[in-house]
PATI-970863 format. One line per 3 residues: number of its first residue (from 0); their letters; for each residue x, y, z negated of N, C-alpha, C, O. Coordinates in steps of 0.1 Angstrom, whole numbers. Each point is the difference from the previous one (the first is absolute). Last residue first. Layout:
NUM) a) X Y Z X Y Z X Y Z X Y Z  ...
% end
This chain:
334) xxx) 313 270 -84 14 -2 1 12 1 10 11 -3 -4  -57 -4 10 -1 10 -3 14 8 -9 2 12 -1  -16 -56 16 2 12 18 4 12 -8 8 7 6
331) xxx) -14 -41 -35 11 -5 2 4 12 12 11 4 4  -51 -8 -24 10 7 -8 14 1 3 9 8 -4  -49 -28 24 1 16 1 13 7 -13 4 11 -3
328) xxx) -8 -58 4 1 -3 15 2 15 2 11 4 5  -26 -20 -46 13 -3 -2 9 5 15 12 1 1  -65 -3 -4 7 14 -11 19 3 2 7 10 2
325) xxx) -32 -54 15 0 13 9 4 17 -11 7 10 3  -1 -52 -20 9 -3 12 -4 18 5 7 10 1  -36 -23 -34 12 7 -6 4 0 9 -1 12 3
322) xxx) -38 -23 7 2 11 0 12 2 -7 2 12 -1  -7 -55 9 -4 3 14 2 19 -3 7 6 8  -8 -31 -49 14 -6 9 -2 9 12 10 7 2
319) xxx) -48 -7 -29 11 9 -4 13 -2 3 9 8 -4  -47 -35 22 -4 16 3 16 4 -6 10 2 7  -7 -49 -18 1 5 21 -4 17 2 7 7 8
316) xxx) -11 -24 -54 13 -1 2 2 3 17 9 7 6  -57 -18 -19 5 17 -10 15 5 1 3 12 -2  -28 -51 23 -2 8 9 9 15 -7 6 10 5
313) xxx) -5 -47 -28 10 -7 13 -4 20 7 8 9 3  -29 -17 -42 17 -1 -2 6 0 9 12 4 0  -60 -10 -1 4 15 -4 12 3 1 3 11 3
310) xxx) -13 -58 5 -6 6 13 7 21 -3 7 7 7  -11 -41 -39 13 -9 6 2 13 15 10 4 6  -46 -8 -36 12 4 -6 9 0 4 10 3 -7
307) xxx) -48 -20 30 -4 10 -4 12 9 -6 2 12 4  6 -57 3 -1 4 9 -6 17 1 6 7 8  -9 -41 -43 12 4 3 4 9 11 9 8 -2
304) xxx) -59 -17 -8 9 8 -9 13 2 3 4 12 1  -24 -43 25 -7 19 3 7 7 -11 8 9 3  -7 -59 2 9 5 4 2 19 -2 9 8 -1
301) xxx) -48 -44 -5 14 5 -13 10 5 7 8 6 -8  -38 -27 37 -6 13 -9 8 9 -10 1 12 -2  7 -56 22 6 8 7 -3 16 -3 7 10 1
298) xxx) -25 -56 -14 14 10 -6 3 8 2 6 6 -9  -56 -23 19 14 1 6 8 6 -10 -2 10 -6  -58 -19 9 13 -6 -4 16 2 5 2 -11 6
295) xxx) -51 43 -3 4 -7 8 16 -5 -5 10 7 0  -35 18 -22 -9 -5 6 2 -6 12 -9 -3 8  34 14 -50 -9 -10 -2 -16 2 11 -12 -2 -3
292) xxx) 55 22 12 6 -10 -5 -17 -10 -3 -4 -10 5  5 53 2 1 -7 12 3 -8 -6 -11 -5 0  9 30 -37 -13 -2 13 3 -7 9 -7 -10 1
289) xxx) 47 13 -21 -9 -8 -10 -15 -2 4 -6 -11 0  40 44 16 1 -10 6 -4 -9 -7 6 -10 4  -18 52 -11 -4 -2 9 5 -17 5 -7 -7 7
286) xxx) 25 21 -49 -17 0 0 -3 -3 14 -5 -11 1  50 22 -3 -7 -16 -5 -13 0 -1 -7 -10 5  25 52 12 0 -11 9 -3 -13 -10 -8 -9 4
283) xxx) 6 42 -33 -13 2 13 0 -13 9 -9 -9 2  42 18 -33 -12 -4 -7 -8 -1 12 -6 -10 4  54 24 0 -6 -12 7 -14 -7 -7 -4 -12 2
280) xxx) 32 58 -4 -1 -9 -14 -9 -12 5 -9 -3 -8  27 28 48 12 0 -14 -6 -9 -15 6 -8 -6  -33 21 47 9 -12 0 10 0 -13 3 -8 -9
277) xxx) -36 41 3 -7 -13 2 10 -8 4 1 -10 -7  16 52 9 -1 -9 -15 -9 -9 1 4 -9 -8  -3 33 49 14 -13 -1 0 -1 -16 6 -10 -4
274) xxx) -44 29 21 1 -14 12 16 -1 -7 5 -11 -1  -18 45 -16 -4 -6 -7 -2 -13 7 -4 -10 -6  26 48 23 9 -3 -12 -11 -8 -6 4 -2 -12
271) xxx) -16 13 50 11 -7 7 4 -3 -13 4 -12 -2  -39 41 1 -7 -17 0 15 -8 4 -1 -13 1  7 60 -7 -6 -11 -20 -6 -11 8 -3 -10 -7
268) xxx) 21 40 42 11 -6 -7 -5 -8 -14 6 -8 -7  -34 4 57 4 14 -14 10 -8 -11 0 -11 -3  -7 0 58 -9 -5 -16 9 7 -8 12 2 0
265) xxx) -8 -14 58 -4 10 -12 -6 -9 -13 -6 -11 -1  35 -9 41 -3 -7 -17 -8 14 -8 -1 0 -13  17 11 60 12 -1 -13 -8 -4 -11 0 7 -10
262) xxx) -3 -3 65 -6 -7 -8 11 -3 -12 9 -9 -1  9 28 41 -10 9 -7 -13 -4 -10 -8 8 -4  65 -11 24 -13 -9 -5 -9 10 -4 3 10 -7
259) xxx) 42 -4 21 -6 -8 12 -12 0 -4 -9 -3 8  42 14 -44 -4 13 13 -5 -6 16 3 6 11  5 -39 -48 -5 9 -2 -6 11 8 -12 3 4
256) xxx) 37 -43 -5 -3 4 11 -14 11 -2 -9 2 8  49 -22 -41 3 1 12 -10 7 12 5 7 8  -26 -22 -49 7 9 -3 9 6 15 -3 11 4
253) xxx) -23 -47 -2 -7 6 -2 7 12 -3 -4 10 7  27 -47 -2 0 1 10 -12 16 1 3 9 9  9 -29 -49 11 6 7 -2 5 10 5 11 1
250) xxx) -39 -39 -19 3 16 -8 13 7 7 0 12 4  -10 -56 9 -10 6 9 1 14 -12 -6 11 4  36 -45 -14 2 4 9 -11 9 8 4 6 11
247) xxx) -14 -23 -52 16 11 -3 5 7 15 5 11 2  -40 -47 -6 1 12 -2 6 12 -1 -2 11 4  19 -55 9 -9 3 9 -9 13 -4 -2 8 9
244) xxx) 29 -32 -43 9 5 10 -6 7 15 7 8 6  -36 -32 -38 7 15 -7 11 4 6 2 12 -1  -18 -54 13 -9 15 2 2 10 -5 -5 11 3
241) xxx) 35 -45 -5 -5 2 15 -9 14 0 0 11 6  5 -35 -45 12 4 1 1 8 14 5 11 -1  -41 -41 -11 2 11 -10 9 12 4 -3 12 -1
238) xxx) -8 -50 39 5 -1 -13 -3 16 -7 -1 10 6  -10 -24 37 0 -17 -4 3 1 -17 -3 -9 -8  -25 49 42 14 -2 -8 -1 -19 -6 -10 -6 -4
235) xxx) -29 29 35 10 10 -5 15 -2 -7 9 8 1  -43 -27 41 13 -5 -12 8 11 -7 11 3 1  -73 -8 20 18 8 -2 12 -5 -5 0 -2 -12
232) xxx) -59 -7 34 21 -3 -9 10 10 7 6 5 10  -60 4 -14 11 1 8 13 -5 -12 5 4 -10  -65 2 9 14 -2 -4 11 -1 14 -4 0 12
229) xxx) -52 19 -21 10 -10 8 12 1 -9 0 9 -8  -41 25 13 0 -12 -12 8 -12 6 -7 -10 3  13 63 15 -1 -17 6 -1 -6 -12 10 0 -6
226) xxx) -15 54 10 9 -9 -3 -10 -14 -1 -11 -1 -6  10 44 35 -5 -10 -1 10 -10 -9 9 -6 5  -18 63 2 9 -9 0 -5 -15 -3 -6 0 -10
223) xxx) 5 56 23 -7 -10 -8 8 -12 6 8 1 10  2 41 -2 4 -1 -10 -8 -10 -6 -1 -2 -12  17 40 50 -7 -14 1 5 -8 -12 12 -2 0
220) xxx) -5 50 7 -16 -8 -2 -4 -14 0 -10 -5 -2  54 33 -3 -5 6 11 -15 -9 4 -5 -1 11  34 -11 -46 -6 16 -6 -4 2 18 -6 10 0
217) xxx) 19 -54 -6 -13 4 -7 2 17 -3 -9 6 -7  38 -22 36 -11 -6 6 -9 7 -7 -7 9 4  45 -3 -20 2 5 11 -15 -2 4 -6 11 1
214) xxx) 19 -41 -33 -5 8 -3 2 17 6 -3 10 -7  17 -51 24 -15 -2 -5 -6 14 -5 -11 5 3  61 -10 11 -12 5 11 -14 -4 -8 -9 7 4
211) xxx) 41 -14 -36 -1 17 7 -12 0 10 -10 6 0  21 -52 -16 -9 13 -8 0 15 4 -9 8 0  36 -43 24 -17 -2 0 -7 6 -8 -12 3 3
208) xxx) 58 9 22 -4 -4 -7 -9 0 -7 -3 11 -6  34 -7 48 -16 -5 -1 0 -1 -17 4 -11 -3  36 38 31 -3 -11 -12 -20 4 3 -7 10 1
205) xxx) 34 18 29 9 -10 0 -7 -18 -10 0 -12 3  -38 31 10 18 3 5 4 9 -4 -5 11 0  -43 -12 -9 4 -14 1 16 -1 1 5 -6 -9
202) xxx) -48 39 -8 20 1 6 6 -11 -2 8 -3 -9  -60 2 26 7 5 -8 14 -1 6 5 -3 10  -38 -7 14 -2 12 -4 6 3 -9 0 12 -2
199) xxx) -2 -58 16 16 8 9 -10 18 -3 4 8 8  -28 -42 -28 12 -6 -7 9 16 4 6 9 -6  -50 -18 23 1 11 -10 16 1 -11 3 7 -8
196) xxx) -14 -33 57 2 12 1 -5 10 -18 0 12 -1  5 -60 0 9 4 7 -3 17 -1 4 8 -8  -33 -38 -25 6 5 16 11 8 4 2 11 -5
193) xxx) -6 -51 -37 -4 17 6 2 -2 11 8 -8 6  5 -29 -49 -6 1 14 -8 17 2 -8 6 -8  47 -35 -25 -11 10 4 -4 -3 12 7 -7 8
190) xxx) 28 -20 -41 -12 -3 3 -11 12 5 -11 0 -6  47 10 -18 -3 -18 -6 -11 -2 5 -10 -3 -7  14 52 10 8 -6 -1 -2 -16 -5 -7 -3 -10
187) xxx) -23 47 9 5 -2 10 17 -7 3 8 5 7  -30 22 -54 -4 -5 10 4 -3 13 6 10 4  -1 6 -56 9 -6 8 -6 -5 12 2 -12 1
184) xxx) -38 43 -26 16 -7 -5 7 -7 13 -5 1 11  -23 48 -18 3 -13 5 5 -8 0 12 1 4  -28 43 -29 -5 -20 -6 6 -10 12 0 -12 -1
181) xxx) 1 61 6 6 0 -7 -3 -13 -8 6 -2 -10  -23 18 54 19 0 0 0 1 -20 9 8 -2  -53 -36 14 5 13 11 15 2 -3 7 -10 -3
178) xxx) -41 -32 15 6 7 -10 2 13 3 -4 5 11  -33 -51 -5 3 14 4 13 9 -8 -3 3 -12  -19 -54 25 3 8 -8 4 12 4 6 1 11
175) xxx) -34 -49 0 3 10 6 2 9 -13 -8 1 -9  16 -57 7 -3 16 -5 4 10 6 12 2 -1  -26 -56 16 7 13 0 -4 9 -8 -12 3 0
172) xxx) -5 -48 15 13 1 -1 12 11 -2 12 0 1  -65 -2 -7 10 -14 -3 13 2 3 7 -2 -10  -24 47 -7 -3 -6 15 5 -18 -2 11 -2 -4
169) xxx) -18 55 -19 6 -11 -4 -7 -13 3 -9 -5 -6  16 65 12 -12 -15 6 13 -10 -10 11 3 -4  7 44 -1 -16 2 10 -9 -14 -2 -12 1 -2
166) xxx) 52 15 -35 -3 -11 7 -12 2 8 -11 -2 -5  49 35 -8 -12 -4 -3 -1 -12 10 5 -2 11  42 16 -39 -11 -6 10 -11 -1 -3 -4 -5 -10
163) xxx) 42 -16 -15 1 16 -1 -8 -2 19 2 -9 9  -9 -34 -40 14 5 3 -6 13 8 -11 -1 6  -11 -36 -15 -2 8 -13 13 6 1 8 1 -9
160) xxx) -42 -38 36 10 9 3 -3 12 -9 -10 7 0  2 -60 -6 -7 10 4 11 12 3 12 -2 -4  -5 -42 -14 -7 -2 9 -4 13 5 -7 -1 11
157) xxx) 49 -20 -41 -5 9 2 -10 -1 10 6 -4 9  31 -23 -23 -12 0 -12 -10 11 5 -10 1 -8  50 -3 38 -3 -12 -5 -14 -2 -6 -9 -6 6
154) xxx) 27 60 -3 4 -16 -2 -5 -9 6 -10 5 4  13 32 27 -9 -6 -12 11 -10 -8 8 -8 4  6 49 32 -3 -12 -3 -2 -5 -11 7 3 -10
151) xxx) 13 39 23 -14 -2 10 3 -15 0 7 -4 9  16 42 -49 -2 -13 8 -13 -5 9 -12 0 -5  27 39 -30 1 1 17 2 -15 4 9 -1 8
148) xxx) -18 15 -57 -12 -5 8 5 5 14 -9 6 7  40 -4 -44 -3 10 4 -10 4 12 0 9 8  13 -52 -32 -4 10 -5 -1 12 2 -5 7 -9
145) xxx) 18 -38 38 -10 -1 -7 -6 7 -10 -12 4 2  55 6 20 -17 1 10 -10 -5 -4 -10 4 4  50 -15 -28 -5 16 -1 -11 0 7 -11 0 -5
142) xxx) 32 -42 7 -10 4 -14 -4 16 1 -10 4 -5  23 -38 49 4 12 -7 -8 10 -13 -7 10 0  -1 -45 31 10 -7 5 7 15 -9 12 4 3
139) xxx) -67 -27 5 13 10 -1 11 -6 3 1 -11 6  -43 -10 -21 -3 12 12 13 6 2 -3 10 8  -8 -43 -44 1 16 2 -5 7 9 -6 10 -1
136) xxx) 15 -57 4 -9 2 -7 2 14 -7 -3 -2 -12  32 -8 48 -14 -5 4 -10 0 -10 -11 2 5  55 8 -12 -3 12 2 -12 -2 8 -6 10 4
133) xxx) 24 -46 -32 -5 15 -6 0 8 5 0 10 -8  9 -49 26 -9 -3 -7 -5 17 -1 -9 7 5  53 -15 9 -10 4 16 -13 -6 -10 -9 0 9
130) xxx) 44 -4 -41 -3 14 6 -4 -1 10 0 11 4  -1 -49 -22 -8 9 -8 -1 10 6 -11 6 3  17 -40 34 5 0 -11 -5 12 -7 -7 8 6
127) xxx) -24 -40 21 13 9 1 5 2 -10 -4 -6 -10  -36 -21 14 14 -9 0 11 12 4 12 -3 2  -58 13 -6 4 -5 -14 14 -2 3 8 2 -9
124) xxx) -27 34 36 0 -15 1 4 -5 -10 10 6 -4  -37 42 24 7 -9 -8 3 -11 -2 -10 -6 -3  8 50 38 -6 -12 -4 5 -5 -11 12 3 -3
121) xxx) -26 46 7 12 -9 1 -5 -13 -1 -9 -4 -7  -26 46 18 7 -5 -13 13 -13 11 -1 -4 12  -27 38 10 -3 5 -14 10 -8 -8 7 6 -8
118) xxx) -2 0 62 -9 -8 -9 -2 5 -15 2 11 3  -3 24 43 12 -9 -4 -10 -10 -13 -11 3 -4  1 39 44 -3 -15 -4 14 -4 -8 12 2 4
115) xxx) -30 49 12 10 -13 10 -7 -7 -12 -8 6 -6  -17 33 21 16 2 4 8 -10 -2 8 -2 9  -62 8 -4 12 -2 -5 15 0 3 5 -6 10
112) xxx) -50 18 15 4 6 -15 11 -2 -4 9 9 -1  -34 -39 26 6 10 8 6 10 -5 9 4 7  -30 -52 -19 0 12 -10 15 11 7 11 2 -5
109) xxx) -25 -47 19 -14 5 -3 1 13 -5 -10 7 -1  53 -24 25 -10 4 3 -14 3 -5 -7 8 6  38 -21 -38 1 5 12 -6 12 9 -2 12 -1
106) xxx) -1 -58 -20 -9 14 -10 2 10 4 -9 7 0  27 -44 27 -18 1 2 -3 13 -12 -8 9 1  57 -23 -1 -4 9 12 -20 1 4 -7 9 6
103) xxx) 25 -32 -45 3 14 -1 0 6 14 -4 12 2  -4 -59 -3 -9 5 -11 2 17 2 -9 7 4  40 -32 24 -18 0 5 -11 12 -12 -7 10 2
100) xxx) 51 -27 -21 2 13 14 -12 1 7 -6 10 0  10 -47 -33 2 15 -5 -2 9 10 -9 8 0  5 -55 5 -9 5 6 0 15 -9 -10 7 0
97) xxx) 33 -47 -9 4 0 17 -11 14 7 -1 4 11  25 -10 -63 -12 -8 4 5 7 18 8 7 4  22 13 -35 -3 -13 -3 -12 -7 4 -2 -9 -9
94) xxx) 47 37 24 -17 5 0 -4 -12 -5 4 -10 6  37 32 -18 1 -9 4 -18 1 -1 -7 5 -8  60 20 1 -12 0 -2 -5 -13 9 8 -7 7
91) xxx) 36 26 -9 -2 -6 -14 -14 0 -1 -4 -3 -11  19 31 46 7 -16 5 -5 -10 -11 -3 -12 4  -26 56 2 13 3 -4 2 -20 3 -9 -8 1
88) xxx) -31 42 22 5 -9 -6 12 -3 -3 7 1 10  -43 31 18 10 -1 -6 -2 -10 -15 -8 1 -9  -20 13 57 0 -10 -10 17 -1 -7 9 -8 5
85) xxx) -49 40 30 17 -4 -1 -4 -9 -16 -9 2 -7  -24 12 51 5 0 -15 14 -7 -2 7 -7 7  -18 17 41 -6 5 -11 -4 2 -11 -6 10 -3
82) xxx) 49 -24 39 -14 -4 -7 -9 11 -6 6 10 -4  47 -15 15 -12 9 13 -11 -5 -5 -7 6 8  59 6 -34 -17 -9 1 -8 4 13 -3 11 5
79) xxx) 51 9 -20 -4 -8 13 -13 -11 3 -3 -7 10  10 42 -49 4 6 12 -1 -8 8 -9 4 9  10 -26 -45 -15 11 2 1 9 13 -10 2 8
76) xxx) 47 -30 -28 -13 -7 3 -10 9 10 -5 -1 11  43 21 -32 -1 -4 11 -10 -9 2 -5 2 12  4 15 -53 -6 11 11 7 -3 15 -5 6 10
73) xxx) 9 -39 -45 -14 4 4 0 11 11 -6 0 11  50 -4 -26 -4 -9 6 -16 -4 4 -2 -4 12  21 34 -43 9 4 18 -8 -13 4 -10 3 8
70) xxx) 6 -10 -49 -12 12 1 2 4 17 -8 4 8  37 -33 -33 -13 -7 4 -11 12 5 -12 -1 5  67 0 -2 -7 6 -4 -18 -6 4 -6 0 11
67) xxx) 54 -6 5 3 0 -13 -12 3 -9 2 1 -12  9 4 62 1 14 -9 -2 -5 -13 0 9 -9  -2 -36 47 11 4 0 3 6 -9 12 0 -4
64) xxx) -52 -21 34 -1 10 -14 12 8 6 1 9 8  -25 -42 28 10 5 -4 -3 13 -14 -8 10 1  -26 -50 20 5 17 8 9 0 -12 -4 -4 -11
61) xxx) -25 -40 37 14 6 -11 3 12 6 3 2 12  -50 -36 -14 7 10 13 13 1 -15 -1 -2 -12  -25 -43 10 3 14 -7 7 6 13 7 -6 8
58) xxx) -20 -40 -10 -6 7 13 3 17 -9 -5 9 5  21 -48 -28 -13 0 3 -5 12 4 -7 7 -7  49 -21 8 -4 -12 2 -16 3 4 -7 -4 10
55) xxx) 37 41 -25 -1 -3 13 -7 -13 10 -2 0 12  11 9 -65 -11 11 10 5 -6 12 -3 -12 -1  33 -10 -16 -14 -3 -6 -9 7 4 -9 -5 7
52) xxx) 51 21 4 -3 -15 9 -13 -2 -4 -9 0 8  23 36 -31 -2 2 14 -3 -10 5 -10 -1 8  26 -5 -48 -11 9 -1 -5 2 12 -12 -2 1
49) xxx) 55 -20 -21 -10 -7 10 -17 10 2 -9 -5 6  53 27 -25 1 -18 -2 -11 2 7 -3 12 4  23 31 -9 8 -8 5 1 -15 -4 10 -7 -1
46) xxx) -43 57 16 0 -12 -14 15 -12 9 0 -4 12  -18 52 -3 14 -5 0 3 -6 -6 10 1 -7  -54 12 7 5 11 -7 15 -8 1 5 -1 -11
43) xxx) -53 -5 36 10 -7 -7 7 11 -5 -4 11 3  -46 -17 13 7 11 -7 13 -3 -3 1 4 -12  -42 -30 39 9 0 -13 4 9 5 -1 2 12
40) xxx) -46 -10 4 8 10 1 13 -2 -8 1 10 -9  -48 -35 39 11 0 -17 14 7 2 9 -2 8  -67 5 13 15 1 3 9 -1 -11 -1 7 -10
37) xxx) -52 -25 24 12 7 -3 16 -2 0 8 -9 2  -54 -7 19 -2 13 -6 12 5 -7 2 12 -1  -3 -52 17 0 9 14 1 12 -6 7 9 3
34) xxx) -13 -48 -30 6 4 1 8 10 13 12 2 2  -63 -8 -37 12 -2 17 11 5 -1 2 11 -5  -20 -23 -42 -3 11 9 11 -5 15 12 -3 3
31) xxx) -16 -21 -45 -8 -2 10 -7 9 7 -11 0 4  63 -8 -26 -12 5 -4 -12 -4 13 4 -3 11  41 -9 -19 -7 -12 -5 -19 10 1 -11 -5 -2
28) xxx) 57 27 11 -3 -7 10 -13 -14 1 -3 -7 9  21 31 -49 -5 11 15 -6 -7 13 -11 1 6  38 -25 -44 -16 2 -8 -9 14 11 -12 3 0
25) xxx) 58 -14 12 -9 -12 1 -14 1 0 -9 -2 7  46 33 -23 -8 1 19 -9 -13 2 -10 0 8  31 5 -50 -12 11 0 -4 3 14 -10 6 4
22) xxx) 40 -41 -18 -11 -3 -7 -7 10 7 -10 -4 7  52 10 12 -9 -15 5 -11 4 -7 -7 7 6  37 24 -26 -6 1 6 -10 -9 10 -12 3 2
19) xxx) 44 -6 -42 -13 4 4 -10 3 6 -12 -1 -3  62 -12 5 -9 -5 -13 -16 -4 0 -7 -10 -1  41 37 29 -5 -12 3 -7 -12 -7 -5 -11 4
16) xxx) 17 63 1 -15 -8 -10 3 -11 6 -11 -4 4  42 49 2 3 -17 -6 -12 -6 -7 -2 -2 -12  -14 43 25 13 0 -3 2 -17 -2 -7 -8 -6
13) xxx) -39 41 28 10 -12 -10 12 4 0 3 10 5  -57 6 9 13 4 -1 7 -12 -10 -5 -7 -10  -43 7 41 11 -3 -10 13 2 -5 7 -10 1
10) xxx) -59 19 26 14 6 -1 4 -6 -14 -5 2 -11  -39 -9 47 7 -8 -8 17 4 -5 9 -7 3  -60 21 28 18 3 1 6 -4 -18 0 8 -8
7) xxx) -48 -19 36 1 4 -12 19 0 7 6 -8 7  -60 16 21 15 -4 -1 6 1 -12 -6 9 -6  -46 -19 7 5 9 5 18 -3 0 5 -9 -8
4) xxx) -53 -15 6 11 -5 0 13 13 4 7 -2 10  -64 -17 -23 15 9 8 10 2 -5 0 3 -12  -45 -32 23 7 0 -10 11 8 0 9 -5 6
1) xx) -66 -5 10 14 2 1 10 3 -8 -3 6 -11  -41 -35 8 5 13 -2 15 1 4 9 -8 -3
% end
């Protein structure tokens, strides 16, 4: 049987990944998809240590950012992709078997339908540290989305797909799901795969960013979706401390780019005020992290509660800081 092999455009936006980046072009270049078939796209962003040399080693094209901005940066990816699926991936990621990209480009193609591909759950490795533990045995990297069920990834402990979505088929390697614009969670990031020409139908530029256009996609019909029974590493955070500094920083950033965004977290204000007294009296997150705990062994489980409390505080001081400045900002014009 023939095997096909259609072109894949490889977009990575960075900033100073010299860290990072080697691992995640390697684990690309490791895949056992021809490497004719694709094109590696970095995204630099006026990185001033070794980022470019490293891509450059391994055959990466380099297109120019500048703009300070990961979202400016996809949508330059995208713009100079010539393939037919595009494959967005962030520098901190990492494909872990040689044969992910084959896998998700064959479901793919079987299911013409679908609008893109990404894996369901986080890899998990005993030997990371708690916090890149606990957002692999979660699923996450943010207690609200948990509880406010917008997370598109499984725990760990989890085998079946029980996250917002009808499920059409449930396939060895795949659950065909269907959303519409008010269940879509976080989709199309850490790892997507789509075609190209349904990507550039949306309002891709100035900013690519991957929930809007998804969900661009899914109110204009195309709205089924292949989530991959696969993992994907991620380095979310080495420390506690990190990731709560890395939230704090994606709420800000969220707030700031507001009048850009058309994917706003819908959910009614009694499930937002009972998604944050469940963090606040951390009964729930212990319970929850006491299940996982005794179905799959890690410390790292314990963490959910502090972090849950830790999480209401950080996001609750960044909202009322972010709208005082601006109250403090029309008052100041208006004077």
């Amino acid at each position: 049987m023939k095997i096909e092999h259609p072109a894949i455009s490889v977009i990575i936006p960075t900033f100073n990944g010299e860290k990072r980046i080697g691992d995640c072009l390697e684990s690309i270049v490791k895949q056992d998809y021809p490497r004719d078939k694709m094109e590696i796209l970095v995204v630099d962003d006026d990185s001033t240590d070794r980022t470019v040399e490293i891509a450059k080693a391994y055959g990466a094209k380099i297109l120019t950012n500048g703009y300070r901005n990961i979202e400016r940066g996809k949508s330059i990816g995208l713009e100079q992709a010539n393939n037919e699926f595009i494959f967005l991936i962030d520098d901190d990621n990492r494909l872990p078997s040689a044969d992910w990209l084959s896998t998700c480009v064959k479901a793919m193609l079987d299911n013409p339908e679908a609008t893109g591909a990404e894996a369901i759950y986080f890899r998990y490795d005993k030997n990371d540290p708690p916090a890149n533990r606990y957002c692999s045995l979660l699923g996450i990297n943010d207690p609200l989305a948990f509880y406010l069920n917008k997370r598109d990834r499984l725990m760990s402990t989890e085998n079946y797909w029980n996250l917002p979505g009808k499920v059409l088929r449930d396939e060895k390697d795949y659950f065909l799901v269907e959303f519409d614009e008010n269940n879509l969670p976080t989709v199309g990031s850490q790892g997507f795969l789509t075609r190209r020409e349904l990507l550039r139908q949306t309002n891709y530029k100035p900013y690519l960013f991957h929930i809007d256009s998804n969900l661009e996609l899914v109110k204009a019909g195309h709205n089924k979706y292949l989530m991959m029974k696969l993992d994907i590493i991620h380095l979310h955070s080495d420390t506690i401390g990190h990731l709560l500094v890395k939230a704090r920083r994606n709420m800000l950033l969220f707030l700031q780019q507001a009048n850009l965004r058309t994917y706003k977290w819908k959910t009614n204000r009694l499930r937002l005020l009972l998604a944050v007294l469940i963090m606040l009296t951390v009964i729930k997150p212990l319970y929850d992290s006491l299940r996982g705990f005794i179905k799959k062994p890690d410390i790292a489980w314990f963490l959910h509660p502090a972090l849950s409390l830790a999480t209401v505080f950080s996001y609750g001081f960044t909202v009322i800081g972010w709208y005082s400045k601006k109250m403090l900002a029309v008052t100041g014009k208006e004077t």
